[in-house]
DOSEVEX-234462 format. One record per residue (C-alpha): residue in one letter; x, y, z. Coordinates in Angstrom, 1 decimal. Layout:
BEGIN
resn; c1; c2; c3
a; X; Y; Z
...
% end
This chain:
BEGIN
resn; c1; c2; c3
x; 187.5; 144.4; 134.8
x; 184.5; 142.2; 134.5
x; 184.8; 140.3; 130.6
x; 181.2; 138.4; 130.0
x; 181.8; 135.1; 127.3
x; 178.2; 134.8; 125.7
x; 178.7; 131.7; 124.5
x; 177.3; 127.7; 123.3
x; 179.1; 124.9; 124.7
x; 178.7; 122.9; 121.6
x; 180.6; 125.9; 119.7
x; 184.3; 124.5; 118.9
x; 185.4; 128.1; 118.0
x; 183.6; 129.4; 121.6
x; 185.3; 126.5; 122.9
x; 189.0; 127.4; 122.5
x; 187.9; 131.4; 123.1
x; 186.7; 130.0; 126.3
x; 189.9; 128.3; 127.1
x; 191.8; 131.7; 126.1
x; 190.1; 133.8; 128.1
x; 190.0; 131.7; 131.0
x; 193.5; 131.4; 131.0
x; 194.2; 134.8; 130.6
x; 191.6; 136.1; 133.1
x; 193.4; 133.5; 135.2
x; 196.7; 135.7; 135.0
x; 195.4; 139.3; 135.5
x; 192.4; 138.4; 138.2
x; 189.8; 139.9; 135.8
x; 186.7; 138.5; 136.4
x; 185.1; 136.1; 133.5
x; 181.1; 135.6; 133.3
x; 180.1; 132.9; 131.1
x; 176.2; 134.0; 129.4
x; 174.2; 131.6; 127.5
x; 174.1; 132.3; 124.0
x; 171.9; 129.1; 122.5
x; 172.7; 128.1; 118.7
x; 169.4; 126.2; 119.4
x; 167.5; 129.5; 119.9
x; 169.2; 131.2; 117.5
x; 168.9; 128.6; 114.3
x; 165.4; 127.2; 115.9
x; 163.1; 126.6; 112.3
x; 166.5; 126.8; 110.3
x; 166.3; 123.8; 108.5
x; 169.4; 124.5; 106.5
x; 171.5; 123.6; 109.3
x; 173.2; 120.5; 108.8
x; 171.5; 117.7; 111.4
x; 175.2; 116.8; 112.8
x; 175.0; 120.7; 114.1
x; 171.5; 121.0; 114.8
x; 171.9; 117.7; 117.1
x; 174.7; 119.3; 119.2
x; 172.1; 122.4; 119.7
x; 169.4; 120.6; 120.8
x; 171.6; 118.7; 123.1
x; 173.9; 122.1; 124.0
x; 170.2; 123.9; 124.8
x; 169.2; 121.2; 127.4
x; 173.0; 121.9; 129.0
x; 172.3; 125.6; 128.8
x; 169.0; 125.7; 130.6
x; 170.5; 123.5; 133.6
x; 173.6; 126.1; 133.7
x; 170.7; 128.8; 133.8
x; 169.1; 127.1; 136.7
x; 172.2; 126.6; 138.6
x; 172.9; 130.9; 137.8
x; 169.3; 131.6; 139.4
x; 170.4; 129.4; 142.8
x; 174.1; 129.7; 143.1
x; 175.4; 132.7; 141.0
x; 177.5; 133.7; 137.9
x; 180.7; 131.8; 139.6
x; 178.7; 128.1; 139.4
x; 177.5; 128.7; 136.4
x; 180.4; 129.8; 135.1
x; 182.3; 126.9; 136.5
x; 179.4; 124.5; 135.1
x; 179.8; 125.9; 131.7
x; 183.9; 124.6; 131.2
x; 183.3; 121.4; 133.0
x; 180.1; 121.2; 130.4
x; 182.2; 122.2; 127.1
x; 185.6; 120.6; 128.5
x; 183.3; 117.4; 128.1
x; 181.7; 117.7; 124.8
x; 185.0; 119.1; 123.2
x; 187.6; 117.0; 125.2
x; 186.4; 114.0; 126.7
x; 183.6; 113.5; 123.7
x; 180.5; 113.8; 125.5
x; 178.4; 114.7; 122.5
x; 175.1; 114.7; 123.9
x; 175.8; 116.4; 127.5
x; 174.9; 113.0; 129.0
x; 177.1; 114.2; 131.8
x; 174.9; 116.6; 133.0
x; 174.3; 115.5; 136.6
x; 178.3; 114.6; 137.2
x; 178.9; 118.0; 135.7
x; 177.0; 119.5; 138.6
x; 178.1; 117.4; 141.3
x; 181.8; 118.0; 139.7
x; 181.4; 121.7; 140.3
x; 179.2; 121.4; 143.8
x; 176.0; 122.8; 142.1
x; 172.7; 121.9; 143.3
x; 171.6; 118.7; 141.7
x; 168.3; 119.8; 141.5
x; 169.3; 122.2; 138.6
x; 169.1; 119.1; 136.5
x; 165.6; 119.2; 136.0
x; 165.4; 122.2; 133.9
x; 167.2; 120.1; 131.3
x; 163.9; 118.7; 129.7
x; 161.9; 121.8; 130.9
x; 160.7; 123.8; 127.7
x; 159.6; 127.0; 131.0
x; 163.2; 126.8; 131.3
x; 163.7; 128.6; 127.5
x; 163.2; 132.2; 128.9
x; 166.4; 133.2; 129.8
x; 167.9; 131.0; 126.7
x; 166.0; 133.3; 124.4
x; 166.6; 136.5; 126.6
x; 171.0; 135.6; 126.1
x; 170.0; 135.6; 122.1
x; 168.4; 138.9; 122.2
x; 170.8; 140.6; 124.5
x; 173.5; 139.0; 122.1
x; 171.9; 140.6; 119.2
x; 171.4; 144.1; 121.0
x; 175.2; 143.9; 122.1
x; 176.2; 143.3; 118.3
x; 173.1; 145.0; 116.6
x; 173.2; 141.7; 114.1
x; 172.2; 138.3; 114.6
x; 174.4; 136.8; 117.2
x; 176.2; 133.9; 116.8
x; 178.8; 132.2; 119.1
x; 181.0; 133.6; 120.9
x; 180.5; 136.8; 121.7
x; 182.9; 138.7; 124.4
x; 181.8; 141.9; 125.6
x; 183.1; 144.6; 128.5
x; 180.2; 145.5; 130.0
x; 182.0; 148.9; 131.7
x; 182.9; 149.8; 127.9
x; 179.8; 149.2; 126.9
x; 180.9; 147.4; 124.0
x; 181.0; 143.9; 122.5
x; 182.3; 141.8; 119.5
x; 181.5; 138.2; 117.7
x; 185.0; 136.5; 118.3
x; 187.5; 136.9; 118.1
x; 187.9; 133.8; 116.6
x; 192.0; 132.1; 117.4
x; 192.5; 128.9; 115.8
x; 194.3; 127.6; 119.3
x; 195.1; 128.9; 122.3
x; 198.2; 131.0; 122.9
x; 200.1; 130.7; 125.7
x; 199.7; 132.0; 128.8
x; 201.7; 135.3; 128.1
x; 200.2; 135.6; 124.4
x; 196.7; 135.3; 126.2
x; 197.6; 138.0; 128.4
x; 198.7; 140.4; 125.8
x; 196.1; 139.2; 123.4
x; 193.4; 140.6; 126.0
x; 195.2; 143.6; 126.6
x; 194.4; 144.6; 123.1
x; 190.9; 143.1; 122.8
x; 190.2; 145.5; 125.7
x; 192.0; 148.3; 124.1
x; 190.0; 147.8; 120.9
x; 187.2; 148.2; 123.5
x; 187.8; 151.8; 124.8
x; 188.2; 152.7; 120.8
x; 184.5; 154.3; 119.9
x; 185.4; 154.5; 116.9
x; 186.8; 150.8; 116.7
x; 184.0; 148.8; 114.3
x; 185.5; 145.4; 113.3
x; 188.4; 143.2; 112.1
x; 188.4; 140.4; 110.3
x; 190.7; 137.5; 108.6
x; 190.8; 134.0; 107.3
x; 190.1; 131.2; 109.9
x; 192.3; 128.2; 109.4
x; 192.6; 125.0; 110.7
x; 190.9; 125.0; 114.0
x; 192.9; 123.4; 117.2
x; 190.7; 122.2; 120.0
x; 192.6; 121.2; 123.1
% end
């Protein structure tokens, strides 16, 4: 089964999703995809968003058109790749502005010549494209993360965990997500958030 993770590296939420599914995909050899799914984009003229947030957007949007660049000339797997090395940075190691752009590349053996897209504006296009196929896959206005199951042809905003579960909760925890999936009837669910755990 092929699971695609639209998704912003600055996103703390997307960021522990992302750890959950890689873990569990990690268990049953399904295949994760990692889309770019730009908060920049998506709040761009939104001037209600506090600067602390918009900052990590701008500097999130500049990762995201690199990891684009590196999908166009070395496939979903790179890119992939280059999106955990690029959120595992900003969320773990404190890299708050991406400055580690070019050792994220060479860390991941993508071409280093991906790193000029970063302060390319031509470089948008597909950034805008993820936001509107987010959108269509939600029929809303997409925010971060978004999984979807592209054989079910279906998709939801979170789920949202607070932490990760362990490697056997992750499992299970798909199982259902997928199940929920293959439910056409299935709309939405939806509790309190809590205190967020980012590892």
């Amino acid at each position: 089964m092929e699971i695609h993770l639209h998704a912003d590296p600055s996103c703390p939420f997307t960021w522990v999703v992302a750890s959950w599914l890689r873990q569990a995909t990690a268990a049953t050899g399904d295949e994760l995809v990692v889309r770019p799914l730009s908060l920049g984009v998506v709040n761009e003229g939104n001037d209600d968003v506090p600067e602390v947030y918009a900052r990590a957007h701008r500097s999130a949007r500049r990762a995201l058109r690199v990891m684009e660049a590196v999908r166009t000339s070395a496939g979903d797997d790179v890119a992939t790749r280059l999106f955990f090395e690029l959120a595992g940075r900003f969320h773990r190691d404190g890299d708050d502005t991406f400055a580690g752009i070019a050792d994220a590349l060479a860390a991941v053996g993508a071409p280093a010549e991906a790193l000029a897209a970063a302060d390319d504006p031509a470089a948008d296009a597909p950034l805008v494209e993820g936001v509107e196929l987010a959108g269509r896959l939600i029929d809303d206005s997409p925010g971060s993360p978004i999984v979807s199951f592209p054989e079910q042809g279906r998709a939801f905003w979170g789920p949202i965990l607070q932490s990760v579960p362990d490697r056997d909760t992750s499992v299970e925890l798909l199982g259902a997500v997928a199940t929920l999936a293959r439910i056409p009837a299935f709309g939405q669910v939806k509790g309190p958030i809590g205190d967020l755990e980012v590892a």
